[in-house]
N, C-alpha and C positions, 0 to 999 in steps of 0.2 A: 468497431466492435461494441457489443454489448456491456454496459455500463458495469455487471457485475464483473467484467471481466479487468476493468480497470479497476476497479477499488483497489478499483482489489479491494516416559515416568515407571526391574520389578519390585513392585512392596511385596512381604512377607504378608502386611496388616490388609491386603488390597482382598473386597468382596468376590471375588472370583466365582470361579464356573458354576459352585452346585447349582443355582439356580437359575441364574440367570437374571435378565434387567427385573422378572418378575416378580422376582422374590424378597425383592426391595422393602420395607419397611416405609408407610404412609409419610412424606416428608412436611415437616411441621411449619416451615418456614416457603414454602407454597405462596403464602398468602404477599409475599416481597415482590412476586413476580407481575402482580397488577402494577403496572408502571404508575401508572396517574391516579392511582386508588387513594383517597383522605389516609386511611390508616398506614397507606407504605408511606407517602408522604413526609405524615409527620414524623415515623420513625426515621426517615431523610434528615428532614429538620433536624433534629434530635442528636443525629452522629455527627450532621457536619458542624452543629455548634460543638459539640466536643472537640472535633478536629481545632476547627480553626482558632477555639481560644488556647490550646495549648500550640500549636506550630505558627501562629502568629505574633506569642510571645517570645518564641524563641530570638536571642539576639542578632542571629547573623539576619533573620526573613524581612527587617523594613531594607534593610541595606540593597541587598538578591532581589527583591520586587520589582525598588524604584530603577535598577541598573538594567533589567531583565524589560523593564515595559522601555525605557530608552533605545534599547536595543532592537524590540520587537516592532516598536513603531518609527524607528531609523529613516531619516530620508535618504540614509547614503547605503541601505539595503539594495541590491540587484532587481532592478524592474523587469521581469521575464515577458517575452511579448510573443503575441501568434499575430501572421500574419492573415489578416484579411482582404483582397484588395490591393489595395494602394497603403492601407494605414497598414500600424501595430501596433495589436491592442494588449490592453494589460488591464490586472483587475489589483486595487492598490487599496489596501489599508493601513491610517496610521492614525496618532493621536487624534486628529482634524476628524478622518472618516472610519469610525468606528465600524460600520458594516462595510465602507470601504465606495471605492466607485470603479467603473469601467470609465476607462480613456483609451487616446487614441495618439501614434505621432505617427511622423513619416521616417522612412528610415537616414537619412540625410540628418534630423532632428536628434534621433537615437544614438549617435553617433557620437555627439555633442556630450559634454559633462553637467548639463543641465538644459536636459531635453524642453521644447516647447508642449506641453500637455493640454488633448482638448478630450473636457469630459461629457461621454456617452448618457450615462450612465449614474447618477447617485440614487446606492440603495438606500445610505441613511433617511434621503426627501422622500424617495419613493416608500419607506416602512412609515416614516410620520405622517406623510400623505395618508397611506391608506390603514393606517392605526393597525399594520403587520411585523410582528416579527419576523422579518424577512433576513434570509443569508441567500448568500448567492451560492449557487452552484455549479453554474459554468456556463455555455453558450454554443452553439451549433449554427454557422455562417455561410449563405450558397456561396458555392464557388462557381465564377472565378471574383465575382466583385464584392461579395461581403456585404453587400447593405441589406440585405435580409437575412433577420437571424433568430434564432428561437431562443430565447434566455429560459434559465431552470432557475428556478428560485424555491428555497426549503424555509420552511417554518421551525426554528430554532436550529438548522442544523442538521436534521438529521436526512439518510438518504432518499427518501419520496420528499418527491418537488413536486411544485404546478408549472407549468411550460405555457407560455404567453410571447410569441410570435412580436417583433421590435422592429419596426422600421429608422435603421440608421440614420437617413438623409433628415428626415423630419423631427427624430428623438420623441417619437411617440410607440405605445403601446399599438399595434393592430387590432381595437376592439371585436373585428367578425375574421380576424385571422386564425390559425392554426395556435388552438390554445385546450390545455389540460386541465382540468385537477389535478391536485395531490395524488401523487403513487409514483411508485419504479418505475419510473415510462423510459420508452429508449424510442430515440427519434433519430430522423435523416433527413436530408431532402432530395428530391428526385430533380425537381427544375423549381423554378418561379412558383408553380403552380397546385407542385404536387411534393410530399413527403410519405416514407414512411412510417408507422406510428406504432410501437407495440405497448400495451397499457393497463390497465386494468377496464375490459371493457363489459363488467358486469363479474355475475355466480359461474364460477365454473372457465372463467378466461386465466386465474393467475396458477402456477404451478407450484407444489408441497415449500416448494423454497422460498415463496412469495414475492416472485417476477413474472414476468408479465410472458404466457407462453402462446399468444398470437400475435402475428405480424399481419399489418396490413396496409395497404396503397390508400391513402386519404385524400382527395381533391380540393383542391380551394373550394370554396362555398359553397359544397355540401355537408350536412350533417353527417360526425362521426360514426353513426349510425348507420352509416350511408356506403362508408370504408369498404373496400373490397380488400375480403381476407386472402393472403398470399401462402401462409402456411398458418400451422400448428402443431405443435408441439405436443410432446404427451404429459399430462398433470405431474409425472416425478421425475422429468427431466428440470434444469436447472433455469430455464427460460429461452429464447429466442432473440434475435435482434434482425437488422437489413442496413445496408449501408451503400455507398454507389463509389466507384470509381470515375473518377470525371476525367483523365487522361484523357486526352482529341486522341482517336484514334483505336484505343485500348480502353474507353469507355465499359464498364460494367455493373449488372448488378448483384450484389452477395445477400443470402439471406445465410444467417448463421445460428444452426440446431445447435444449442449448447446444453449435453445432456447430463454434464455432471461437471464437477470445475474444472477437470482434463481431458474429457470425452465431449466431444463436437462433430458434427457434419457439416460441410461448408456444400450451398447451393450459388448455380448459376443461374438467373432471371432471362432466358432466353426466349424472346416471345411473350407467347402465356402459359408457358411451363417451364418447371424449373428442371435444370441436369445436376446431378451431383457427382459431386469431384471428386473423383479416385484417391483418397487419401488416406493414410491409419485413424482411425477416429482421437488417439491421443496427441497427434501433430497438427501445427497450425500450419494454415496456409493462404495463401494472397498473391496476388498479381503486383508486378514491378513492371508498367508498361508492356512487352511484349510476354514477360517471362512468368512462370506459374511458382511460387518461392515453397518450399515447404521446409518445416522447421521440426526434426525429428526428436521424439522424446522416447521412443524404443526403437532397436533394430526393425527393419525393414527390408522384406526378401522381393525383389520384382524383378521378372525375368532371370530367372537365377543370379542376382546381381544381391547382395545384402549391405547396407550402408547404414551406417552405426549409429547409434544412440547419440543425438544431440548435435547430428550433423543437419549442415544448409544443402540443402538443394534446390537447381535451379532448371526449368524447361520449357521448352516455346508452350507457350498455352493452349494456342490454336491445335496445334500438332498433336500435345498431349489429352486434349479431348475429345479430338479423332480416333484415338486408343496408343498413341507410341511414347513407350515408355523410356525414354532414354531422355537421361540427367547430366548435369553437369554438377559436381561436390565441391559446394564456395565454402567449406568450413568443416572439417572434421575437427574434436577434441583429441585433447589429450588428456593425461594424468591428471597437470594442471594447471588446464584451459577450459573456460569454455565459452559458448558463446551468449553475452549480456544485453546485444539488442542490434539490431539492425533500421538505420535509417536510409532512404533513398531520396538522392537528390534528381534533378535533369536526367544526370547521362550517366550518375555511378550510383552504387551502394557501398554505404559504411558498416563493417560489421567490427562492431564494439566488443572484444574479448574481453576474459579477464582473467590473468595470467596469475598464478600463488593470491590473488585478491587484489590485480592492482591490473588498472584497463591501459590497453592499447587498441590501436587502428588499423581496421585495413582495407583498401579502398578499392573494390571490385568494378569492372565496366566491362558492357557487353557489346565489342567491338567485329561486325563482319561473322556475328555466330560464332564470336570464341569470348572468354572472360580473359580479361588482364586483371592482375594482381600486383598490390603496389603496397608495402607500408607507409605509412603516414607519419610524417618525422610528429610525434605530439609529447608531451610531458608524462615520462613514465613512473612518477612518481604516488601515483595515487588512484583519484575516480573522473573519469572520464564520460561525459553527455552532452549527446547530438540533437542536434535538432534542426531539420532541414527548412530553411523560409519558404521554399515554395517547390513540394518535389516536384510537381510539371512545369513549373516556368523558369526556375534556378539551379546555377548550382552551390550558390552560395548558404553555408549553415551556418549555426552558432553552436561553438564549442565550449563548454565548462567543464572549467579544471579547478580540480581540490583536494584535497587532504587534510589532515587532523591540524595540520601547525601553521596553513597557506590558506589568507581571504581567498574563498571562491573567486578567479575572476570569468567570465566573459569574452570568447574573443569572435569576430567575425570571420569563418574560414573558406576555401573554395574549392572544389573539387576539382581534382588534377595538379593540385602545387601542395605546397607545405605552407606556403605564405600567408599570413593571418595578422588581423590587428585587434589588440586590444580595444572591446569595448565599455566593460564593466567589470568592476573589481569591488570586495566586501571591502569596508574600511577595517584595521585592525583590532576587530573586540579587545581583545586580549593580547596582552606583553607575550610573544610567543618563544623567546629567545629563551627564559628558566625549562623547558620541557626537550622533553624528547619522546620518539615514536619506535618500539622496535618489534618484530614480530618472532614469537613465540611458536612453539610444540608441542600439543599435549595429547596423551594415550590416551586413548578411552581406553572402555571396559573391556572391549573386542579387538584390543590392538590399532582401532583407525587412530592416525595421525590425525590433529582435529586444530588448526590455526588459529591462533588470534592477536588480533594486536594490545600493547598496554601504552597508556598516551602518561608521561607521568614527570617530574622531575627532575633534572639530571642530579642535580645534590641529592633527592630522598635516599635514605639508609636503606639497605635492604635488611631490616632490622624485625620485618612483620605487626611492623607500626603505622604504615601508612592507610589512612582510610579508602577505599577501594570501595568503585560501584562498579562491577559484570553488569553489563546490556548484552540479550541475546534475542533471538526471534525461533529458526528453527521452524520453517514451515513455506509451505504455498511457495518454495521454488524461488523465496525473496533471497539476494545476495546482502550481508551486511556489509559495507565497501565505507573507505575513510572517509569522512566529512567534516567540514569545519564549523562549527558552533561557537558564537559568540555566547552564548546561554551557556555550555559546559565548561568553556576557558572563565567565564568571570563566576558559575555557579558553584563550582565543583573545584577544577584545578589550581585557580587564584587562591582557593579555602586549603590549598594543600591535600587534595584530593588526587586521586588518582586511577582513570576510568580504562576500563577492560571491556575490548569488544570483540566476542566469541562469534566463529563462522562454523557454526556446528550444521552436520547433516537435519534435514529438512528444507534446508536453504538451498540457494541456486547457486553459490561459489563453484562449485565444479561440476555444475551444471547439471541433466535431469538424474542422472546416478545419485549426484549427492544428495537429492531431494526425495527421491524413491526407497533409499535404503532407510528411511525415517516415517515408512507411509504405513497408517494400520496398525499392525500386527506387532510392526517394528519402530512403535513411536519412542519405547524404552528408548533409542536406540539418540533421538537427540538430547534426553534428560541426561543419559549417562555421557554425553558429550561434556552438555553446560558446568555436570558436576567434575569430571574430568578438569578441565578449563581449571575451576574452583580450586579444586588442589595442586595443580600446577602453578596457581598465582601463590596460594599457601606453601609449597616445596620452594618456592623461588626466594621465599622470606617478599615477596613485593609486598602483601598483605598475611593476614591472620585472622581465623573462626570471628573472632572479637572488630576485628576493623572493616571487615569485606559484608555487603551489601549487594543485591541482585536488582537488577529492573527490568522490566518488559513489560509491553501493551500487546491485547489481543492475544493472537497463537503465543506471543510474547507472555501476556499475562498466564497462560497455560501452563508455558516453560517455567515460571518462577514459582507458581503455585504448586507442580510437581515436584520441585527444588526443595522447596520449603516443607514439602511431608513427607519427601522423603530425605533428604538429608539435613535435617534442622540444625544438624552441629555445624554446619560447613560457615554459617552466615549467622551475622547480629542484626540485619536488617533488608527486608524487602519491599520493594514497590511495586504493585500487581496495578495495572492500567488499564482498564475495560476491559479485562480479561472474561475468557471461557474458564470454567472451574466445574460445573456441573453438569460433566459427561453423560449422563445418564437421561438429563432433557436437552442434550444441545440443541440433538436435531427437533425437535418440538418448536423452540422459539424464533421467531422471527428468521432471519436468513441461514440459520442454522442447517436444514437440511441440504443446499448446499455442498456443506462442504466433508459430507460423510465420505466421499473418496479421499477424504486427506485422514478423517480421524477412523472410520467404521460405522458401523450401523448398531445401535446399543439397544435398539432392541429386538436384534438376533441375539440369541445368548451366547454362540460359537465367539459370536466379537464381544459384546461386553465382556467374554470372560477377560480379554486381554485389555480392554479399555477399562476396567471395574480395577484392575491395576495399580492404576496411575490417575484415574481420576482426584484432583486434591478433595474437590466435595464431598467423595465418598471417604478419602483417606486421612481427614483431617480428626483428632482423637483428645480426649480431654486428659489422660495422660501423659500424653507426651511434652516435653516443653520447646517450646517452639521461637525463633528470632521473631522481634514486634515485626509488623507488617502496615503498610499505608495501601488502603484498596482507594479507588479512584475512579470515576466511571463519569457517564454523563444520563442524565434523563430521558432524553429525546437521541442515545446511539440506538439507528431502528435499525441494527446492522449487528451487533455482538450485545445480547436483553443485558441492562444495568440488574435482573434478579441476578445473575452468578453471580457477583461480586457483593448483594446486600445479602442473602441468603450465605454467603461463607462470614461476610461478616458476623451476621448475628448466631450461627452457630457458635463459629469461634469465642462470641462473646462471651455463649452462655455455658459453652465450656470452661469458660473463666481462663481464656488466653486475653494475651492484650493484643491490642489491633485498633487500630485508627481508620477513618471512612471520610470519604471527602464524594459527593457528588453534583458534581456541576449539574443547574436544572437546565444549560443548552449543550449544542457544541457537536449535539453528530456523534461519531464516532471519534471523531478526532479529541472529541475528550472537553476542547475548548473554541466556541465560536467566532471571536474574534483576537487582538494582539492583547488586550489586558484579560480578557480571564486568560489566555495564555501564560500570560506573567506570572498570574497567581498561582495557573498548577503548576507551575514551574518551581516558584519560590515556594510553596508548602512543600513540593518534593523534595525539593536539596536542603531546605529546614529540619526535616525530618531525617534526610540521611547525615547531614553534620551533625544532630543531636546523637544518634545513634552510633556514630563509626569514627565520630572525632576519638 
């Protein structure tokens, strides 16, 4: 799939209808938005020395630093591997390898409690080598043998890479090979010989959202130039991608119209024309060997036949693009179910539920033209993720099992049994025996019942003393599910902390419903969740206005910035994380346009009247008195503009609110590039929130 598809608040005070996006008042703070401009710059400079001399004197942050970079560069961390080939490869940063290296073992080696490692790959010699700030960003391997591979590498971090073609056997670069410039490129390979390549290929090739909306067949040693174009896409659809199924047999190629973040056409490369595939344009769909999967995200009426929102469907392929429409249904929801991902091995498919927020298994196989269904005896305590080693040649996966208070481990499992062995397990960050996990109810506005869990204690008082940080997200259909963090057991709950993780609509917890009823119109509709949550931790005495703190990054940073202008009393402290904050240019900046099927289109005025709302940028007031806030962002996120988050700074400032600013100059959108600036945004955070909520 297309790389953007993996990346992945009412006010009384809110600018509303009269006018419209148009009637907006000249914004002064404009000039923030020049990312690499001298004068934003230095106003950079400027905030993050104020930040870091006061949250680096705070006395818990040398402590939470040195413990947090120990941890981040752990050798007894889980090494995750993909298989290529014969090897499995893994991309591995720690104190030693600061941008990190690709290696490689066998799996017999993997096995072992200290694997034999042979390295691919070092980006730190490769950046000194070529005097590049280079990060890696991932790698694309033909199958079935892996020794040719196209590596993406980003210049601090952020999403456009250059793509430079690697020959494994040798450990060199392919000088006159299959190689990019910098940009959103989205690549495949066809054979040895040939790939597809969508990229930025000149004026007029990238779309509004600024991806890459031509696909093309590129040949070995010819000029890109040279590319034969396979589709195109229209300028405000969201980009394009191509991708091949290598199955013997069931061989195919997909080219994928991605015309908004949930609207798609999936094509078939048949010949020298493509056929498209019968689908809802908001369901995914793909091929499992003989079978056509489709993954519904609204009802669907075919053949007078209707099958429900967020069900699996399953159909010979061949059959069904002859015209016959008859299904087999490997998955309907329920209340609260739904479905969190499907892996396929050899000869089955795992369809990963998630049941009240807590996954199970269930192991489909397509025997003689009928499905058998099987549960899967696995740990039903927590979050559950598959990962199949080889879905055409195996059936053996790897399972990870975790929760808030249990080292992630590791196990090697196989399709058709229950039987599995440990391969990898986290070592114990943190004493987990003082805590406990239990999961809560809270109203919203509208009556939804709205889950979450608190990780905290067993002695704390329920006295409304305990310092509390809420994390929530609330968007893009993401599920919050338990996870163990060595970082929040030594940063936060060792400090006597106590952390609240809210599963509010916008998110994928109960699947496309629970995602849809928070879309547009109805984005109020996850603010009043988070704040719901809020005063259910406060009704509960867990916490108090004075001790309870919010955090979120991205759609995340959106959620706590609605939080905070509109219910300023609830909270004494927020952490806003590369957030979106200024609704009114989202779609303008960088990948912003996007994702206007999630928030609206603000500059139609029918939507901004609803987005002019809940916007925080617009609703941020120099009367009002507001909980401190830590904005955080990074320089080079070419994914969510670092303006939103200095543009609210510096208003807020000169409203004469208080507000702290931290911007890392690398790191992507992820905030931080490698394991120590990690450490540091780590530790400035939970610095910031123990001064605040101790």
């Amino acid at each position: 799939m297309p790389s953007y598809r993996k990346m992945a608040s009412g006010v009384v005070l809110g600018l509303a209808a009269a006018g419209g996006a148009h009637a907006q008042k000249a914004d002064p703070y404009l000039w923030l938005e020049d990312v690499g401009g001298d004068k934003a710059l230095a106003w950079v400079k400027e905030q993050n020395a104020v930040a870091l001399k006061e949250l680096q004197a705070q006395p818990d942050y040398p402590g939470i630093h040195e413990r947090l970079k120990t941890i981040l560069n752990s050798k007894e961390r889980i090494p995750y591997v993909t298989r290529h080939g014969d090897y499995f490869y893994n991309f591995w940063r720690d104190a030693q390898h600061t941008r990190g290296i690709w290696r490689r073992t066998t799996l017999e080696q993997y096995q072992k409690a200290e694997p034999q490692w042979e390295t691919v790959l070092d980006i730190d010699k490769l950046a000194a080598d070529e005097n590049e700030n280079w990060v890696w960003h991932g790698v694309s391997c033909l199958y079935p043998k892996g020794e040719q591979c196209l590596v993406q590498l980003s210049r601090g971090g952020g999403d456009a890479h250059v793509v430079r073609e690697f020959d494994v056997a040798t450990r060199r670069f392919v000088s006159e090979g299959f190689n990019l410039p910098e940009a959103k490129s989205d690549i495949g390979w066809i054979d040895a010989d040939t790939i597809f390549v969508s990229t930025d290929f000149g004026e007029g090739s990238m779309t509004t959202s600024g991806y890459p909306r031509i696909v093309k067949e590129w040949k070995r040693g010819t000029p890109l130039e040279a590319a034969l174009t396979l589709y195109e896409a229209k300028t405000e659809d969201l980009g394009v991608g191509a991708y091949k199924d290598f199955t013997p047999g069931h061989s195919y190629q997909f080219i994928n119209r991605q015309i908004g973040f949930y609207a798609s056409e999936l094509y078939v490369r048949e010949g020298g024309k493509l056929v498209k595939i019968d689908k809802p344009e908001d369901a995914n769909a793909y091929t499992v060997r003989d079978q056509l999967i489709i993954d519904l995200r609204s009802d669907w009426t075919v053949n007078g036949a209707t099958y429900k929102q967020g069900s699996l469907l399953a159909a010979d392929f061949k059959r069904f693009m002859a015209g016959e429409r008859r299904f087999e249904v490997l998955f309907t929801p329920t209340p609260s179910s739904s479905l969190d991902g499907v892996s396929a091995t050899r000869s089955a498919m795992l369809l990963n539920v998630l049941d009240n927020v807590k996954n199970r298994l269930i192991e489909m196989r397509h025997v003689d033209g009928k499905w058998q269904r099987r549960e899967v005896d696995a740990p039903a305590f927590g979050t559950l993720a598959v990962q199949a080693l080889d879905p055409i040649e195996s059936d053996q996966y790897f399972l990870t099992v975790t929760d808030f208070l249990t080292p992630t481990t590791m196990y090697l499992a196989h399709a058709g049994n229950d039987e599995r062995t440990s391969l990898k397990s986290l070592p114990a960050y943190f004493d987990a025996k003082p805590y406990t996990v239990q999961q809560h109810m809270a109203i919203s506005k509208d009556g939804t019942k709205v889950p979450y869990f608190v990780l905290m204690n067993k002695k704390a008082r329920l006295n409304g003393k305990n310092p509390t940080v809420m994390y929530g997200y609330g968007g893009f259909e993401v599920s919050m599910k338990p996870f163990y963090s060595g970082t929040t057991g030594e940063a936060w709950l060792k400090q006597g902390g106590a952390y609240v993780l809210a599963n509010i609509r916008g998110g994928g917890e109960f699947g496309p419903r629970w995602h849809q009823a928070a879309l547009k119109e109805h984005r109020q509709r996850a603010f009043d969740d988070f704040i719901a949550v809020a005063q259910d931790v406060i009704k509960r005495k867990i916490s108090s206005p004075r001790h309870l703190g919010i955090m979120g990054g991205s759609n995340g940073g959106l959620l706590v910035g609605a939080a905070l202008t509109q219910r300023p009393d609830l909270f004494n402290a927020v952490v806003c994380q590369v957030p979106l904050l200024d609704m009114q240019r989202y779609s303008k900046l960088l990948a912003g346009a996007s994702w206007m099927g999630e928030y609206g289109d603000p500059d139609d005025p029918a939507q901004w009247a609803y987005i002019s709302q809940y916007s925080p940028y617009q609703n941020v007031f120099k009367d009002k008195h507001y909980p401190r806030v830590l904005f955080t962002t990074s320089t080079r996120d070419d994914r969510v503009h670092p303006g939103h988050a200095r543009k609210m700074v510096a208003k807020m400032k000169d409203q004469g609110h208080d507000v702290l600013y931290w911007e890392n100059t690398e790191g992507g959108h992820a905030g931080a590039a490698n394991n120590d600036q990690q450490a540091q945004m780590w530790a400035l955070t939970y610095a910031f929130l123990l001064k605040q909520l101790k």
